[in-house]
FIKOLZA-1660 file (N, C-alpha, C; in steps of 0.1 Angstrom, whole numbers, plus 5000, padded with zeros to 4 digits):
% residues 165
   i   px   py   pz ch aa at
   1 8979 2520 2975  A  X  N
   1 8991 2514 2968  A  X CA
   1 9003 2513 2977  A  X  C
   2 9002 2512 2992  A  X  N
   2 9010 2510 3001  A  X CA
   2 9015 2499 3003  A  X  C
   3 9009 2492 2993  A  X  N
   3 9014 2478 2994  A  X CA
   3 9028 2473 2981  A  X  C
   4 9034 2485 2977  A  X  N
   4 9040 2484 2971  A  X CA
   4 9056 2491 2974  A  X  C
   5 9067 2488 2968  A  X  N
   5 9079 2491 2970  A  X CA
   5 9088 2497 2957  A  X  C
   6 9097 2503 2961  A  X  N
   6 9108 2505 2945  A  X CA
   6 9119 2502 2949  A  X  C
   7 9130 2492 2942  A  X  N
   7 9143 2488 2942  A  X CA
   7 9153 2493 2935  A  X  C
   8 9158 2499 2935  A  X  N
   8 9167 2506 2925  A  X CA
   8 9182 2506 2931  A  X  C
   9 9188 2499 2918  A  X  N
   9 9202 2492 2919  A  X CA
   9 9213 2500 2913  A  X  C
  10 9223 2507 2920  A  X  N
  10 9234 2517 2908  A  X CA
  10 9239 2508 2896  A  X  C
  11 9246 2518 2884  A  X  N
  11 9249 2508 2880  A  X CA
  11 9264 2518 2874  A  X  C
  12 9272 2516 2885  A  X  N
  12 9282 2527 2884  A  X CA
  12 9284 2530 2895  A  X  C
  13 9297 2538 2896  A  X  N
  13 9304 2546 2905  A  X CA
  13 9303 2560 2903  A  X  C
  14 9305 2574 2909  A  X  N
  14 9299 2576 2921  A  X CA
  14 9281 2576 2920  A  X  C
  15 9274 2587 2929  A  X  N
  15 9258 2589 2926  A  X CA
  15 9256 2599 2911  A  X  C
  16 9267 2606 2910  A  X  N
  16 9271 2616 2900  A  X CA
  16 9265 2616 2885  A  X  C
  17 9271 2599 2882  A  X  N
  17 9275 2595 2870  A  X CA
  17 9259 2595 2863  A  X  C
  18 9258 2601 2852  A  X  N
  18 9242 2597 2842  A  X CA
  18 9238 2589 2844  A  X  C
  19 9244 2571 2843  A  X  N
  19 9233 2560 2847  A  X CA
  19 9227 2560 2860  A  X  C
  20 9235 2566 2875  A  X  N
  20 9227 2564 2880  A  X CA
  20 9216 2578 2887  A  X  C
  21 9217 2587 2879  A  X  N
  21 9207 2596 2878  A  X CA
  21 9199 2590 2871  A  X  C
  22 9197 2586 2860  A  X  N
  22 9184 2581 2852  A  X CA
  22 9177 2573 2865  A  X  C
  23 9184 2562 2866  A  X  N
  23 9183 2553 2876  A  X CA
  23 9174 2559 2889  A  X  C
  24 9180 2570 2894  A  X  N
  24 9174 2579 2904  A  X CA
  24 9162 2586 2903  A  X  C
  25 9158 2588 2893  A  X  N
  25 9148 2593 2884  A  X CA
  25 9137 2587 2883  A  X  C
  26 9141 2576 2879  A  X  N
  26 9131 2566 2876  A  X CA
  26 9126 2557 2889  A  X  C
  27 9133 2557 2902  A  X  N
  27 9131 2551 2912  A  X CA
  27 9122 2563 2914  A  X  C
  28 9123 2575 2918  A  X  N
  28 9117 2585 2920  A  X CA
  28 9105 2588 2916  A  X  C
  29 9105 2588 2907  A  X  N
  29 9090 2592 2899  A  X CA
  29 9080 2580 2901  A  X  C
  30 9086 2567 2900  A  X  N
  30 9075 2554 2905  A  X CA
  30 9071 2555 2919  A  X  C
  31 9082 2556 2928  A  X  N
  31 9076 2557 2939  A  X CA
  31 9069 2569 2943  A  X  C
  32 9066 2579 2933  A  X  N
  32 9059 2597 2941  A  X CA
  32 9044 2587 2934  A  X  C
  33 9048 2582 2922  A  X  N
  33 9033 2580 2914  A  X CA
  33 9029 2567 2923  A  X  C
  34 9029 2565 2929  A  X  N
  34 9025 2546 2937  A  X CA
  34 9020 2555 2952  A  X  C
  35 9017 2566 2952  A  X  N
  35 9014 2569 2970  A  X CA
  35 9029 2573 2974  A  X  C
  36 9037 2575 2969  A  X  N
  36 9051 2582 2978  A  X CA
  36 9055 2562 2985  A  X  C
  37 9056 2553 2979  A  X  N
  37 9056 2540 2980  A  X CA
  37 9077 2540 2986  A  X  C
  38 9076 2533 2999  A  X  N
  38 9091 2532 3000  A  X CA
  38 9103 2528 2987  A  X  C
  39 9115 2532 2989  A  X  N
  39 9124 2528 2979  A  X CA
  39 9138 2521 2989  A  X  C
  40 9141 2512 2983  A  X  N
  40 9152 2503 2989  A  X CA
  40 9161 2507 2979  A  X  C
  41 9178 2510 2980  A  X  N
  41 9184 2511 2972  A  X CA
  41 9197 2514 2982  A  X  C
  42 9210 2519 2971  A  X  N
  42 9223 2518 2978  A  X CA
  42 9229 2534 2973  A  X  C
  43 9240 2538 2975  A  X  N
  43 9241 2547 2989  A  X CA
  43 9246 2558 2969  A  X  C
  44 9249 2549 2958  A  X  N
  44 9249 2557 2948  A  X CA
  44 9239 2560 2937  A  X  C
  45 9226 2556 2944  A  X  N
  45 9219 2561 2939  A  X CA
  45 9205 2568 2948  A  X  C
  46 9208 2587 2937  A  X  N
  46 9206 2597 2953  A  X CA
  46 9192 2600 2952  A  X  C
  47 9182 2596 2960  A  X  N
  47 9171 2598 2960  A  X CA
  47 9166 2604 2974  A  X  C
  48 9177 2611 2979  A  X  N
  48 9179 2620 2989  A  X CA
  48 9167 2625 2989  A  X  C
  49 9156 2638 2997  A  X  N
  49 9151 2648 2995  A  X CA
  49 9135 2649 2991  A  X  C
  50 9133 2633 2989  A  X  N
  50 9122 2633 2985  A  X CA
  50 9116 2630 2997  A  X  C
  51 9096 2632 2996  A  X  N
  51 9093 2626 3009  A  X CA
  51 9084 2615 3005  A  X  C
  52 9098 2603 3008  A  X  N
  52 9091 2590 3005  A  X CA
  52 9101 2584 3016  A  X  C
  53 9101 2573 3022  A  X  N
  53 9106 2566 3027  A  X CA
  53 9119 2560 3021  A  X  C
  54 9134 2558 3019  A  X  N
  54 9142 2556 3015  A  X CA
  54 9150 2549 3028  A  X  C
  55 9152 2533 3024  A  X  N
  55 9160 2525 3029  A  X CA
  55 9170 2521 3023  A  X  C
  56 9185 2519 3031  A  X  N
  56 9196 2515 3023  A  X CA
  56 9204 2504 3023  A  X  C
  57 9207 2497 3017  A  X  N
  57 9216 2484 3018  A  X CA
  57 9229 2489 3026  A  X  C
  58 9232 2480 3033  A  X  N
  58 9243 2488 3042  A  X CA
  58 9256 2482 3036  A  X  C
  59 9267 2493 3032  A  X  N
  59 9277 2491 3023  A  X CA
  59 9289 2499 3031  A  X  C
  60 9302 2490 3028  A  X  N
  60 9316 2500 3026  A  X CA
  60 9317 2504 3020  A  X  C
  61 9323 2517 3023  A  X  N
  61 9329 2528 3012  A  X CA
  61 9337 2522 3004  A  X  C
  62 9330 2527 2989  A  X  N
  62 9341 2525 2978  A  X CA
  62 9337 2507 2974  A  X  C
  63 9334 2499 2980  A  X  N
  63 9327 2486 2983  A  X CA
  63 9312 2482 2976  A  X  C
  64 9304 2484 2968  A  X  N
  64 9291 2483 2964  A  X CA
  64 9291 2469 2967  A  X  C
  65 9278 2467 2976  A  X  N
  65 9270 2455 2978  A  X CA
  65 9268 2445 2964  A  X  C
  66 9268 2433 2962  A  X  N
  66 9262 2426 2953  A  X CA
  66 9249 2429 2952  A  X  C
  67 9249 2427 2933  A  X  N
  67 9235 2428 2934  A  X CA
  67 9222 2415 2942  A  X  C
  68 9230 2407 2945  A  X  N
  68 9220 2397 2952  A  X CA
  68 9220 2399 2965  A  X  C
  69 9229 2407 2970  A  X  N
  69 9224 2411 2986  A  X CA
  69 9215 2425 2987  A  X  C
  70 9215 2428 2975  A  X  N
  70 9205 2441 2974  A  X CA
  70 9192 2440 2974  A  X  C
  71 9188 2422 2966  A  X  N
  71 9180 2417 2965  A  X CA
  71 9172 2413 2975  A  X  C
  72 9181 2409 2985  A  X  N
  72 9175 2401 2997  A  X CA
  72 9176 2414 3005  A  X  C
  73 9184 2423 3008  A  X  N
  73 9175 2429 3015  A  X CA
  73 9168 2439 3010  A  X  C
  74 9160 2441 3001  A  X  N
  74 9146 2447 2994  A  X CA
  74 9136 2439 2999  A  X  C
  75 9141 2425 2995  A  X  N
  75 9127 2414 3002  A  X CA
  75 9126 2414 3018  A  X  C
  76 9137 2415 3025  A  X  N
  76 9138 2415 3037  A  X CA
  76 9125 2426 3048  A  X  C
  77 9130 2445 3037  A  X  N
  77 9124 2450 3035  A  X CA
  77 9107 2449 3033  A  X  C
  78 9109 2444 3024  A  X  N
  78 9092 2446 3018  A  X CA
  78 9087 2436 3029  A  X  C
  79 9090 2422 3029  A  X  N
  79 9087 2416 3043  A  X CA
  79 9080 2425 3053  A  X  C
  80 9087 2432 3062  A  X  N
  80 9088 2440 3076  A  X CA
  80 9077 2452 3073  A  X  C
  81 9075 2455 3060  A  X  N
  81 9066 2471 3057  A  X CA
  81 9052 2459 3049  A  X  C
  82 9055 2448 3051  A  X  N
  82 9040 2438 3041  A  X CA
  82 9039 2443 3030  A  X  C
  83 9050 2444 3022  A  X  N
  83 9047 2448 3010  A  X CA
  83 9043 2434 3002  A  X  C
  84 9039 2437 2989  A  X  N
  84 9034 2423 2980  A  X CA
  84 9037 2425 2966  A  X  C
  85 9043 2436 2964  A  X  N
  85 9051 2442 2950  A  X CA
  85 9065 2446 2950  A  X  C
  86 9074 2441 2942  A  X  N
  86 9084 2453 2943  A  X CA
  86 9087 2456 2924  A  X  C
  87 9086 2468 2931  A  X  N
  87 9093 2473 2912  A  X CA
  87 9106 2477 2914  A  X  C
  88 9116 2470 2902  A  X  N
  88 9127 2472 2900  A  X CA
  88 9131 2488 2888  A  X  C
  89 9141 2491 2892  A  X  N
  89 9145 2501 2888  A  X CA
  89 9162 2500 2883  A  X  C
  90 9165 2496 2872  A  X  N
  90 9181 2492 2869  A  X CA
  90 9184 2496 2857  A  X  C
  91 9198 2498 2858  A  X  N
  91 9199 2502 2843  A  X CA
  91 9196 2490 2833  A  X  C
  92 9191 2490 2822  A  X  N
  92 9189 2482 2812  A  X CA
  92 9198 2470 2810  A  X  C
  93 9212 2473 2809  A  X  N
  93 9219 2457 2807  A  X CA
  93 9222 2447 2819  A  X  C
  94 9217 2455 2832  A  X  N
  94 9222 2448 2843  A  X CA
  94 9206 2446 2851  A  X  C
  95 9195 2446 2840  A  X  N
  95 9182 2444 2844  A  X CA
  95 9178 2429 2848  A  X  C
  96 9190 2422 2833  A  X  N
  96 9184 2407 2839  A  X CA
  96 9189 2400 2854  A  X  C
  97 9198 2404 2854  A  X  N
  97 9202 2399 2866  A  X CA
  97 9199 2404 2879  A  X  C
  98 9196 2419 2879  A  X  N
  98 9187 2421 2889  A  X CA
  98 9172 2415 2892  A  X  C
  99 9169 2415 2880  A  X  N
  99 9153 2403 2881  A  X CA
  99 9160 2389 2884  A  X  C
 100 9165 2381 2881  A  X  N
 100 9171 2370 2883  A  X CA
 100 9174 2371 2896  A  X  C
 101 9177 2378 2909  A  X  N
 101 9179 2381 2919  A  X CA
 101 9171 2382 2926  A  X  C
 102 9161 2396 2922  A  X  N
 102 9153 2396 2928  A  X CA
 102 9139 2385 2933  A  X  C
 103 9140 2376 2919  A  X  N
 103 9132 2366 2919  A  X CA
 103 9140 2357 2931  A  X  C
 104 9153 2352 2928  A  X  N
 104 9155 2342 2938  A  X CA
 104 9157 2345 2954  A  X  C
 105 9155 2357 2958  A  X  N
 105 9156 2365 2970  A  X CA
 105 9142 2360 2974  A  X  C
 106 9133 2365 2970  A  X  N
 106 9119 2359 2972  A  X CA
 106 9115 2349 2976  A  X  C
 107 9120 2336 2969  A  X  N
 107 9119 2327 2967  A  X CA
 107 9123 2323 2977  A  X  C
 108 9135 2322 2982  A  X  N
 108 9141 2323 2998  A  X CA
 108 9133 2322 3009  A  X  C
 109 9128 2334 3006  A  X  N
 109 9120 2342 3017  A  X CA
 109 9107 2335 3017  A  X  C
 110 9105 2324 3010  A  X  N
 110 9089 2318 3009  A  X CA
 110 9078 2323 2999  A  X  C
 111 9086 2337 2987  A  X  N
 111 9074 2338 2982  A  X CA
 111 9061 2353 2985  A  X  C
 112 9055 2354 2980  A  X  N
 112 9041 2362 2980  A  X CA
 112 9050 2378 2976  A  X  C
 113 9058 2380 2971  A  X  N
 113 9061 2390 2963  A  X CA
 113 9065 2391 2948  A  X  C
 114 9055 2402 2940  A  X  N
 114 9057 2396 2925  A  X CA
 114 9066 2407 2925  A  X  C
 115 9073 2408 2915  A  X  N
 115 9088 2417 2914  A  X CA
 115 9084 2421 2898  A  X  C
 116 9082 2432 2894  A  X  N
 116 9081 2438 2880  A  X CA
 116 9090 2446 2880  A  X  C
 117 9089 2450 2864  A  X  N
 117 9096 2460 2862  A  X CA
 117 9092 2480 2863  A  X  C
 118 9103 2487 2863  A  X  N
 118 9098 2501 2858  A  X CA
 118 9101 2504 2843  A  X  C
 119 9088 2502 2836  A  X  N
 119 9086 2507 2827  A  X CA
 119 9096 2515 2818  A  X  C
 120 9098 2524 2826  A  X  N
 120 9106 2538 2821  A  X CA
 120 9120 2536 2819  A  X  C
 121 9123 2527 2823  A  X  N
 121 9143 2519 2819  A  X CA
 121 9141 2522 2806  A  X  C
 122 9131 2519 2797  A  X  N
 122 9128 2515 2783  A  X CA
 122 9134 2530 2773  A  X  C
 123 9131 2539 2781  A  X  N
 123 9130 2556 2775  A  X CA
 123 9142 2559 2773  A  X  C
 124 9155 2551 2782  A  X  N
 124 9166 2556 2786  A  X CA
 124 9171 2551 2771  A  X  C
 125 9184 2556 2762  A  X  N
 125 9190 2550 2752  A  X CA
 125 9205 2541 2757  A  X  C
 126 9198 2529 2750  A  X  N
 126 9211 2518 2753  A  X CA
 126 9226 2522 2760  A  X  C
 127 9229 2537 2751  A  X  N
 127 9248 2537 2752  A  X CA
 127 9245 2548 2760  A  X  C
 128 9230 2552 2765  A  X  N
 128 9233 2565 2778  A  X CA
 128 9235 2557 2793  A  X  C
 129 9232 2543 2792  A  X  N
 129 9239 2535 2805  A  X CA
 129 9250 2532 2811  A  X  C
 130 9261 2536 2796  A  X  N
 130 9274 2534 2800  A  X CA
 130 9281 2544 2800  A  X  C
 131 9290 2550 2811  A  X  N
 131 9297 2562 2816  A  X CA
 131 9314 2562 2820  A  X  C
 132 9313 2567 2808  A  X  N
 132 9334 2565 2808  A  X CA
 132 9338 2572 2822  A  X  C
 133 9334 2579 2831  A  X  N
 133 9339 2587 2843  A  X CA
 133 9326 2577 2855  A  X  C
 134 9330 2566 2853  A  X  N
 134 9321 2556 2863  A  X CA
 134 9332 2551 2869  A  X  C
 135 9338 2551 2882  A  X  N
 135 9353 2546 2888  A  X CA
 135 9353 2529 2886  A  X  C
 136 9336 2525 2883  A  X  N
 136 9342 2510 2879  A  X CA
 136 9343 2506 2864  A  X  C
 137 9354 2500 2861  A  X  N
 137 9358 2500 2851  A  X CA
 137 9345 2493 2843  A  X  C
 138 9340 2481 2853  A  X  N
 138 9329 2475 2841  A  X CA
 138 9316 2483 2832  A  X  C
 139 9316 2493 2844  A  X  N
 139 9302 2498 2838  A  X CA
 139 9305 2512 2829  A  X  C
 140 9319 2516 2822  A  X  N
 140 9324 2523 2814  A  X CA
 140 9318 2518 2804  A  X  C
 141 9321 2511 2798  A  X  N
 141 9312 2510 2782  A  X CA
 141 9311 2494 2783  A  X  C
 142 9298 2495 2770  A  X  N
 142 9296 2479 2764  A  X CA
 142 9303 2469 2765  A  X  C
 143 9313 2468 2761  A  X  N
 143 9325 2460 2758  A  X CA
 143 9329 2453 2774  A  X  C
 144 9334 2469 2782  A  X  N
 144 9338 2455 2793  A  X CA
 144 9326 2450 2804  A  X  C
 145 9314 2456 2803  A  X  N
 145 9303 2447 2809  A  X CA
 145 9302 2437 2801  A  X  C
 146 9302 2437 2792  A  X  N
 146 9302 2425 2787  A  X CA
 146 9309 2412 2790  A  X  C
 147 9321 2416 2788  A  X  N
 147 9333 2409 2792  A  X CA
 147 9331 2401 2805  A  X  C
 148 9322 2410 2815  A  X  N
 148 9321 2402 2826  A  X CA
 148 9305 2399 2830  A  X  C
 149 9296 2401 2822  A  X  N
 149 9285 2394 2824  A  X CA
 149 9284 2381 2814  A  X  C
 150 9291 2380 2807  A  X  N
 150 9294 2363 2796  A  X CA
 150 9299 2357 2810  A  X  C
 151 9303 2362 2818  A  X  N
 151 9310 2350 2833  A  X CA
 151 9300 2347 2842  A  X  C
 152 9293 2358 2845  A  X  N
 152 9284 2358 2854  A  X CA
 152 9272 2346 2848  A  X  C
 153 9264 2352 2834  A  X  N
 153 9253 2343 2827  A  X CA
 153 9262 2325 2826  A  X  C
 154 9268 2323 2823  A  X  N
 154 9279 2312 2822  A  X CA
 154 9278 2305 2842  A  X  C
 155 9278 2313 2851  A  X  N
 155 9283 2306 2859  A  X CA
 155 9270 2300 2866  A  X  C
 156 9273 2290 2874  A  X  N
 156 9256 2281 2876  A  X CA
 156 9258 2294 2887  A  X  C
 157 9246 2290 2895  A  X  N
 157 9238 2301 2902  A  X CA
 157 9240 2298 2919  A  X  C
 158 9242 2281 2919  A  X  N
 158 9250 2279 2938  A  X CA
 158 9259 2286 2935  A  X  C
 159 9270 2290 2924  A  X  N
 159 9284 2292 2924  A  X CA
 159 9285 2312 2927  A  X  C
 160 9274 2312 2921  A  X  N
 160 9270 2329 2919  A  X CA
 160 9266 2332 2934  A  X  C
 161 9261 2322 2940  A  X  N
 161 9250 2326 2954  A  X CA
 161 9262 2325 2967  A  X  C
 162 9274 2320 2968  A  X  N
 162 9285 2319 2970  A  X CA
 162 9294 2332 2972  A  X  C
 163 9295 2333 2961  A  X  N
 163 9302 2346 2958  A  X CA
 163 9298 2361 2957  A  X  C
 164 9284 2359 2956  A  X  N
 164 9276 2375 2959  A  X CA
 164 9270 2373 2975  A  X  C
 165 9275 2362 2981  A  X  N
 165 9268 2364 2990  A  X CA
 165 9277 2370 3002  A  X  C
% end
């Protein structure tokens, strides 16, 4: 199963916060169960300690990468290690657009990587994704992800590729 990866995207500020321990959790346990399968991910969510291979999107402090540069470089990633799978690992409301990403990263890249999901997002409960002590305001509650993913779904996707890039 070497031929497989895990992508796991924070969804919050700091590594601390509940969502991205679930998040951590679940990147973790997929990749120990896949062969100890590398994991690509960013610097808040801590999958420190295990022994699996852990690669990181390279980020400024305080600064979180877009999710579509996370994307590409997971594919970048999987590329260079020949992977031909990647499983995503995200909190639930910010799943589609990480698949939405992760698909057009691929696609970039020419292709031969299927991108699925982890399962286990499913287990988590809806309103344990959102953490009032997350320093970014969006990912505090329902309401204001909301607020700013109606802009994001709304905006065409050159205009998104622009701006996350």
């Amino acid at each position: 199963m070497r031929d497989k990866g895990v992508v796991a995207f924070a969804f919050g500020m700091p590594k601390t916060i509940r969502s991205n321990r679930h998040i951590a959790r679940i990147a973790a346990r997929k990749a120990i169960a896949m062969d100890r399968t590398p994991i690509y991910t960013q610097s808040d969510v801590n999958v420190r300690g295990l022994s699996v291979a852990v690669f990181y999107v390279p980020e400024e402090p305080g600064n979180p990468p877009p999710t579509l540069r996370i994307a590409r470089g997971a594919v970048q990633m999987a590329r260079s290690l020949k992977l031909i799978e990647l499983w995503v690992a995200a909190a639930k409301p910010h799943l589609w657009r990480c698949l939405r990403d992760m698909k057009a990263a691929v696609r970039e890249a020419g292709g031969g990587i299927v991108v699925r999901v982890c399962e286990e997002i499913e287990q988590v409960s809806e309103d344990d994704w959102f953490c009032p002590d997350s320093t970014q305001e969006r990912t505090q509650s329902r309401e204001a992800w909301e607020k700013r993913e109606r802009i994001v779904r709304l905006m065409p996707f050159c205009v998104y590729k622009r701006v996350a890039s």
